[in-house]
Every structure is written in structure tokens, then in C-alpha cells.
N, C-alpha and C positions, 0 to 999 in steps of 0.2 A: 744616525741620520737626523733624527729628530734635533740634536742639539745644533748639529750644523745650519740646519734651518732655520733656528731661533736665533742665532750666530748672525747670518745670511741678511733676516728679516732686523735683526736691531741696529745693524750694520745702515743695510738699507732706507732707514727712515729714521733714526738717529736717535733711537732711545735704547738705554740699557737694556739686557735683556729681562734683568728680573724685575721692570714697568713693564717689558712686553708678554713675560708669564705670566703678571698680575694683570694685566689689562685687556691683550690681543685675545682671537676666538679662531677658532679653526676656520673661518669662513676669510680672515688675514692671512692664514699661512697658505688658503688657495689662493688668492690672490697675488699675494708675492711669489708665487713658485709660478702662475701661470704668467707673469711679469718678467721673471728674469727667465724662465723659456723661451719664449717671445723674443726679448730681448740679444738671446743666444743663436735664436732662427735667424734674427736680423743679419747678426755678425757673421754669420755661417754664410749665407748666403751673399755679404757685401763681398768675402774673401773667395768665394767661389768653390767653398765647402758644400758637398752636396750629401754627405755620409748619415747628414739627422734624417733624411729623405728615404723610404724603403722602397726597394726592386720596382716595384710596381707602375708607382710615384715617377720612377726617372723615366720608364717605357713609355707612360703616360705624354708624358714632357717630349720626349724624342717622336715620338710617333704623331706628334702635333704640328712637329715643324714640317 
């Protein structure tokens, strides 16, 4: 997982990976993972994906209307 991350995030901001093992800090790999989450909720949700959503979550939503 780790490498796909480092893969992910050099991809993402367009530096090698091995500037971004010499230079990035854990507090980058939280930021690009909760970035392309986000990112993910967006597209889920533009396509009318509701699956990243739990049980609760939808009841919540239906019981509003």
C-alpha cells in the first residue's frame, strides 16, 4: 500500500518518487490521501454513487425528505 501511495502522491504533484521519499513527511501523505478521498466522494456522488455512504447515512438522507 505504502508504495502505491508514494506512486499516487508523485504522480499527483509531479515529482519523482525518490524527491518525494527524500523530501515529503507523513503529514503530505495525509493530505494527498484525504485530497484524493474527497476527490473520490465528489465523483461518487456527481454519478449518483451512494455505496462510500453507510446504512445509517442513507436513512439519515431518506428520512429528511
Amino acid at each position: 500500500m505504502a508504495i502505491l501511495s508514494i506512486d499516487t502522491m508523485a504522480q499527483r504533484y509531479g515529482v519523482l518518487p525518490s524527491r518525494l521519499l527524500a523530501e515529503g513527511s507523513t503529514f503530505d501523505l495525509f493530505i494527498s490521501n484525504s485530497a484524493i478521498r474527497y476527490q473520490q466522494v465528489k465523483e461518487a456522488e456527481a454519478n449518483n454513487d451512494f455505496s462510500h455512504m453507510s446504512e445509517s447515512e442513507l436513512i439519515a438522507i431518506r428520512d429528511s425528505i
